[in-house]
C-alpha positions as CSV (number, residue, x, y, z in Angstrom):
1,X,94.2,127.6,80.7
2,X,97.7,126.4,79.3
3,X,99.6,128.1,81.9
4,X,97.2,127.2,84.7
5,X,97.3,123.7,83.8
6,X,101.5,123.9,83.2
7,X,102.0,125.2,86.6
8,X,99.5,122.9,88.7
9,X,101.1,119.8,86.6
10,X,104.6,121.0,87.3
11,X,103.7,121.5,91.1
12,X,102.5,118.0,91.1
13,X,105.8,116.5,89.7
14,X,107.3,118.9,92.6
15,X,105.5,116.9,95.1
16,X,105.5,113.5,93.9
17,X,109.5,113.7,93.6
18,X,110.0,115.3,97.2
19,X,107.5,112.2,98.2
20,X,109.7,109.9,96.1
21,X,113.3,111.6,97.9
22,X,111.5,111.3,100.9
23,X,110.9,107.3,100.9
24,X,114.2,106.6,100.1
25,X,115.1,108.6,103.0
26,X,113.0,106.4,105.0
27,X,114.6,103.6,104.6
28,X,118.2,104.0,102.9
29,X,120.0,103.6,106.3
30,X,118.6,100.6,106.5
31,X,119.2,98.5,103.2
32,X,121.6,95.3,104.0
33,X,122.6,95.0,100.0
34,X,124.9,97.7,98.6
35,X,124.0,97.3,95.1
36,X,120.5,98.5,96.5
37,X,121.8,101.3,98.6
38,X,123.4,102.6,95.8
39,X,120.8,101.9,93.4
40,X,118.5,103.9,95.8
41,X,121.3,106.7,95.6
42,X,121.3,106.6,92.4
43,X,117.5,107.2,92.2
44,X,117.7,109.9,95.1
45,X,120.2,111.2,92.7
46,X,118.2,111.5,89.3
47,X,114.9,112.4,91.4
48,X,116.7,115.9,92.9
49,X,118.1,116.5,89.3
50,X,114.6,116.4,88.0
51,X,113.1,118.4,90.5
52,X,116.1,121.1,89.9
53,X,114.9,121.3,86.7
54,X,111.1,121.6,87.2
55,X,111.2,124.1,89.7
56,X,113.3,126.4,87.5
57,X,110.3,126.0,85.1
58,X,108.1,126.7,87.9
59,X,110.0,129.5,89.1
60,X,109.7,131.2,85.7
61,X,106.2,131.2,86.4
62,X,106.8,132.8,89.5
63,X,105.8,129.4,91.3
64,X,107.5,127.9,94.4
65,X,105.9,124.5,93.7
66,X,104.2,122.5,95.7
67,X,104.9,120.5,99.5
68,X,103.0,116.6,99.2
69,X,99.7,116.8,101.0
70,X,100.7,116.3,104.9
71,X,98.4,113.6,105.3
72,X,99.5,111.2,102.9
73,X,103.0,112.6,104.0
74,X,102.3,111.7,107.4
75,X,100.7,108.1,106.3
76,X,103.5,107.3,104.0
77,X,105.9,107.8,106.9
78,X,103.8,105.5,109.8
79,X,103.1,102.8,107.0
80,X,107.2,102.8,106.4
81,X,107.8,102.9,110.4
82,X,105.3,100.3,111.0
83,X,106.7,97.6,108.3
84,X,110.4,98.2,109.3
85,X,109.5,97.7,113.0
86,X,107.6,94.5,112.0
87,X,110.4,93.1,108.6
88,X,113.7,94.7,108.5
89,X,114.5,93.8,105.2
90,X,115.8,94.6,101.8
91,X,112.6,92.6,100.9
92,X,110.5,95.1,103.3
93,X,112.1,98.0,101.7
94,X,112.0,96.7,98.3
95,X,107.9,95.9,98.8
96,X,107.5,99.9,100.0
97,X,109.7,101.1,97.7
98,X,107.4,99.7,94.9
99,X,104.2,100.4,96.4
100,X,105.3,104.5,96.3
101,X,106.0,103.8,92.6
102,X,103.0,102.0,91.9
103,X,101.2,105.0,93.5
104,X,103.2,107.5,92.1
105,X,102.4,106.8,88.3
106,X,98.8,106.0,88.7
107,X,98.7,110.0,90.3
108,X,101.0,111.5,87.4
109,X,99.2,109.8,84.6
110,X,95.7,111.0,86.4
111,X,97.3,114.3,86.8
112,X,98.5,114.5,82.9
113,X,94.7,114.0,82.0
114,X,93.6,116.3,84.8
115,X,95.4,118.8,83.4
116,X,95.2,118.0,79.6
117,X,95.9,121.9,78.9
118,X,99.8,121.8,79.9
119,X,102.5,122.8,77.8
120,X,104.1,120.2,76.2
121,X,106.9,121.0,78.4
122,X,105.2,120.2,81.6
123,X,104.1,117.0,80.1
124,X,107.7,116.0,79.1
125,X,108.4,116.4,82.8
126,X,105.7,114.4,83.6
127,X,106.5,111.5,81.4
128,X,110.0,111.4,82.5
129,X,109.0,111.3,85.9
130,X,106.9,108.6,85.6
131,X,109.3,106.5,83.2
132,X,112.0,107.3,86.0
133,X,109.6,105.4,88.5
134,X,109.2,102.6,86.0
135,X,112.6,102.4,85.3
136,X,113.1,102.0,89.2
137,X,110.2,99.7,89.7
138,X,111.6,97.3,87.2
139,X,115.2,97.3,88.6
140,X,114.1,96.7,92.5
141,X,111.5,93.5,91.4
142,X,115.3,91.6,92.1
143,X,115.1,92.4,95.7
144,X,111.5,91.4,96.5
């Protein structure tokens, strides 16, 4: 049950960050403001570092982690196209930016009770992932 639970909350941190490296993506090119283009760099940044260092775990289980779910992928990506077309703005960006973050803790702490079994490890990870998306939550409310 413990390793089960490790490796399916690991694999969800995998996904979430490559959803999270993935937004910023979306939209970096875009940002007017270089203290928010480098913010979101700096955010890209500690997102990758993370994930290098939750795949090793997962890769000691033999695990190649987990791609997000194509749908929401797919969602994520016409909702971002959509706004941009419509409000090409930091504010824009900004708004998205927090609404991945806002939906990115609510999954990790359902996932951390989902799988109440993980190492403590795996919930580390977890935690720091989702006080990373805090972190970056509180420093983009300046550009809504």
């Amino acid at each position: 049950m413990i390793e089960h639970d490790t490796i399916e909350l690991l694999r969800e941190c995998d996904a979430g960050i490559q959803m999270g490296i993935a937004a910023i993506d979306e939209v970096k090119d875009n940002v007017k403001s270089a203290d928010f283009g480098n913010m979101l760099d700096n955010y890209q940044r500690e997102y990758a570092q993370l994930q290098n260092e939750i795949q090793g775990v997962l890769h000691s289980y033999h695990d190649e982690g987990k791609d997000p779910n194509p749908v929401a992928k797919g969602m994520a990506k016409l909702k971002t196209d959509f706004t941009m077309a419509m409000h090409d703005t930091d504010q824009t960006i900004a708004d998205l930016i927090t609404d991945g973050c806002n939906m990115g803790i609510k999954s990790l702490n359902k996932y951390l009770n989902q799988y109440g079994g993980a190492d403590g490890r795996a919930k580390d990870f977890t935690k720091r992932l989702i006080e990373l998306q805090d972190r970056q939550l509180k420093e983009i409310r300046k550009f809504l």
